[in-house]
C-alpha positions as CSV (number, residue, x, y, z in Angstrom):
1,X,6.2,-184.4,-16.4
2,X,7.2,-188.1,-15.9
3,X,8.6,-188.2,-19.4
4,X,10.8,-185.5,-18.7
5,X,12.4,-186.5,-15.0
6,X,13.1,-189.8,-16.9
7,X,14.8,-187.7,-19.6
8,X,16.4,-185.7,-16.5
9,X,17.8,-188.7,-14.6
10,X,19.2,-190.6,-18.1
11,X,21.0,-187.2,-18.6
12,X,22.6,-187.1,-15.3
13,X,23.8,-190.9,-15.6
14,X,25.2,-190.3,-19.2
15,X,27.3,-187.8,-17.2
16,X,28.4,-189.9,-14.4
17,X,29.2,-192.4,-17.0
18,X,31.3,-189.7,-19.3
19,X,33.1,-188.5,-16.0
20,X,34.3,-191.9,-15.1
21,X,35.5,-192.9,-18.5
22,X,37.8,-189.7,-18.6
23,X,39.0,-190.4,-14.9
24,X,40.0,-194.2,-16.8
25,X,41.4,-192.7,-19.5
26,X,43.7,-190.0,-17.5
27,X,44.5,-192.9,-15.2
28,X,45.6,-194.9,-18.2
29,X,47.6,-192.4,-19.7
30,X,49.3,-191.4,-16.8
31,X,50.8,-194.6,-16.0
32,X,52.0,-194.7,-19.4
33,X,53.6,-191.7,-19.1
34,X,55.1,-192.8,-16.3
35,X,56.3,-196.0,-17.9
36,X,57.8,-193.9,-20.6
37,X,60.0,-191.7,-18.1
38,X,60.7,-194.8,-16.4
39,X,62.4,-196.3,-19.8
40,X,64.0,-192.9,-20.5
41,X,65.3,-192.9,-17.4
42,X,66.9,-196.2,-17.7
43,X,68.3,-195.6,-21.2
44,X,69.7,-192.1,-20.1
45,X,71.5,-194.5,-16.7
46,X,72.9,-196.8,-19.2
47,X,74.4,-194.2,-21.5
48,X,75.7,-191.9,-18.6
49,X,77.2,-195.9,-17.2
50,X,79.0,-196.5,-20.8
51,X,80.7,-193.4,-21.2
């Protein structure tokens, strides 16, 4: 029974470990999507500016 509530407890920290990686890697993406808009923004500003 020990054997298996150790197996039991690794399981649920593998998860907790999986979840947080995918809440970094949303974060991370996000703010490079936003960075991205941000530059698209500014290159749509300047066009609009020079014409």
């Amino acid at each position: 029974m020990f054997a298996y509530q150790m197996h039991e407890s690794r399981s649920a920290d593998l998860r907790r470990e999986a979840a947080q990686h995918r809440l970094v890697r949303e974060a991370a993406a996000a703010r490079r999507e936003q960075r991205r808009e941000a530059r698209r923004a500014r290159a749509l500003a300047r066009w609009v500016k020079a014409a």
